[in-house]
N, C-alpha and C positions, 0 to 999 in steps of 0.2 A: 611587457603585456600591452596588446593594444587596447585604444579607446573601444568603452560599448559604444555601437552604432544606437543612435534612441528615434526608435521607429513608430511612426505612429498609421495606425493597418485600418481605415476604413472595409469593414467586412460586409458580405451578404449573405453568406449559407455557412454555418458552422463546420461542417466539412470540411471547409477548401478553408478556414480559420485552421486546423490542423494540418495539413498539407503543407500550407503558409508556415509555420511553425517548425516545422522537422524540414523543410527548404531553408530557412534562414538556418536549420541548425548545422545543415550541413554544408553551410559555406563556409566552418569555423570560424569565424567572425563571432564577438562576443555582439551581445546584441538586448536591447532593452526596448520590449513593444508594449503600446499603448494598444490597443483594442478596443473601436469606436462602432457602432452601426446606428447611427444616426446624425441629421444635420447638424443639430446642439452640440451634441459631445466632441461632434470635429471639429466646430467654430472655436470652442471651450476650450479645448486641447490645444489646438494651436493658438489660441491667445495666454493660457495660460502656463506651458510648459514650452521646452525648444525641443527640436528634435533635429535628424542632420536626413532624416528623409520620410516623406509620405508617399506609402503606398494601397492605393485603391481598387476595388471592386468595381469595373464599372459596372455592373448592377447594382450596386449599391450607393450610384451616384441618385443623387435628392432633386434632380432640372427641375423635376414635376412639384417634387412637392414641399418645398422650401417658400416662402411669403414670397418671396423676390424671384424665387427661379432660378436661383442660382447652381450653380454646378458644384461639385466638390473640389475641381481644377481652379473657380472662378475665387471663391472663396480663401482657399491655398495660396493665391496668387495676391489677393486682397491684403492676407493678415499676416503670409512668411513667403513672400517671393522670391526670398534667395532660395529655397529650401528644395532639394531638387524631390521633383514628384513622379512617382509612376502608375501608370494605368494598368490593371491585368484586367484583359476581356477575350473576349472573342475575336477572330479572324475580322467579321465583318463590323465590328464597332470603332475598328478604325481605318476604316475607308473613309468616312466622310470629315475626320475630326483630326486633319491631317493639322491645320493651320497652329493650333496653340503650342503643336509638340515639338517646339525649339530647344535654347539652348537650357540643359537642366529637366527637361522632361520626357519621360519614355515612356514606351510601351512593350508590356510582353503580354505574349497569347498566354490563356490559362493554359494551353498542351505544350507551352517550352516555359514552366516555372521554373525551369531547372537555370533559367539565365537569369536568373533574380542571383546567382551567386559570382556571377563573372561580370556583372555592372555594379555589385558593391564594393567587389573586389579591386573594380579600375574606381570606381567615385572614392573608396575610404582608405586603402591602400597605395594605387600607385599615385594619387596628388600631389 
């Protein structure tokens, strides 16, 4: 039996929280998600629990409205830097947000969530 994957899912629209959810289920991968939408509960979460990947809403990222400004990548990066992170957004939100997406962090467009199953597949599988 493999390991649960322990995911923790910065959300924005409850919709795409279920989509998110029947997409992980159908990578067969066992899998154990945290469910966050806001700055707190994601600082909270990732200081108080582990997980082996965070993945985010960038709508749901907090730049604007966090004390500091922080980002939810900046954050992530702060409190679990090993921890590999990904971005789902739109086409045009990463155009400019080219620089932080090295090694351990990705991006998929919300219209190919279906690749959220073949980067878990190579990150928790083939390692």
């Amino acid at each position: 039996m493999e390991k649960k994957i322990r995911v923790l899912h910065l959300w924005y629209d409850k919709a795409e929280v279920e989509r998110f959810v029947r997409q992980m289920a159908e990578t067969g991968l066992e899998f154990e998600a945290a469910l966050v939408n806001s700055e707190t509960d994601f600082a909270s979460s990732l200081i108080n629990k582990q997980f082996d990947i965070v993945i985010a809403d960038e709508r749901a990222d907090f730049t604007l409205s966090g004390p500091e400004h922080l980002s939810a990548l900046d954050i992530a990066l702060e409190i679990a830097p090993d921890v590999p992170f990904v971005v789902v957004g739109e086409p045009k939100c990463f155009s400019d947000a080219a620089e932080p997406f090295k090694a351990g962090r990705f991006r998929i467009e919300r219209q190919s969530l279906e690749l959220l199953g073949p980067l878990l597949r190579k990150l928790f599988i083939e390692e």
